[in-house]
C-alpha positions in Angstrom: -0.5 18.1 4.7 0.1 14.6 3.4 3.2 12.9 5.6 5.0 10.0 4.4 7.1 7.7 6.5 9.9 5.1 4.8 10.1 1.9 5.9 12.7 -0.4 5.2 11.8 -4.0 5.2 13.1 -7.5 4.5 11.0 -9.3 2.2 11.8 -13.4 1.2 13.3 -13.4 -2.3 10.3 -15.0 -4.1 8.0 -12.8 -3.2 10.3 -10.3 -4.1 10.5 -11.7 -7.1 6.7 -12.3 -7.7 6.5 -8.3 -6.8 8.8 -7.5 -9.9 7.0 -10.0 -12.3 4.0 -8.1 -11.0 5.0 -4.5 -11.4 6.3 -5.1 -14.7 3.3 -6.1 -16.0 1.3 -3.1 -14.4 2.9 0.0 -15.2 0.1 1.4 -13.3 1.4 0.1 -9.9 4.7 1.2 -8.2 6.6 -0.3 -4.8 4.6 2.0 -2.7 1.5 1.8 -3.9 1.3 -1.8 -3.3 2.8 -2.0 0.1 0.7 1.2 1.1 -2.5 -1.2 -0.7 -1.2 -4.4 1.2 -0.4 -2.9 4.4 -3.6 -0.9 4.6 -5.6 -4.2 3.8 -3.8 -5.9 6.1 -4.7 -3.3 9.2 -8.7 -3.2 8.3 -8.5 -7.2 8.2 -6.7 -7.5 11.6 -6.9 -4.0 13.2 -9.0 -1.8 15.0 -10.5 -1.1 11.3 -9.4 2.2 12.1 -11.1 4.5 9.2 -7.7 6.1 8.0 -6.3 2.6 7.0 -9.8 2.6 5.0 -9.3 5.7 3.8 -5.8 4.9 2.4 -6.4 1.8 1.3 -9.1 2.5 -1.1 -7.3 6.1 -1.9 -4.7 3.5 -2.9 -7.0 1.0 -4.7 -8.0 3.4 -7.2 -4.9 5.5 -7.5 -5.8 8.7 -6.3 -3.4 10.7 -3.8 -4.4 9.6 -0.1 -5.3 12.5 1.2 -5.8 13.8 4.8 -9.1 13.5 6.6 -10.7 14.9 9.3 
């Protein structure tokens, strides 16, 4: 079972900005895929390096459905 949690978040308006610019020119990418990419990255980089932010990072890095692991 795959659970997903909302998050609301205030983000400065150019980098909102820059997001838009960004997802229009990658039809690929959505919202949630990049803050689940970013926010993942961001964990490994200054975590524990906990292997489910792995996991869901690269899940999210080459768009396949994050799955759940034991």
């Amino acid at each position: 079972m795959i659970a997903n949690v909302s998050i609301l978040a205030e983000i400065p308006e150019e980098l909102h900005e820059t997001l838009q610019g960004y997802l229009e020119s990658h039809p690929d990418w959505d919202q949630d895929r990049v803050f689940a990419a970013s926010l993942s990255l961001f964990l490994m980089q200054n975590g524990d390096c906990d292997r489910r932010a792995a996991r869901v990072y690269l899940d999210t890095l080459f768009n396949r459905s994050v799955r759940s692991n034991a």
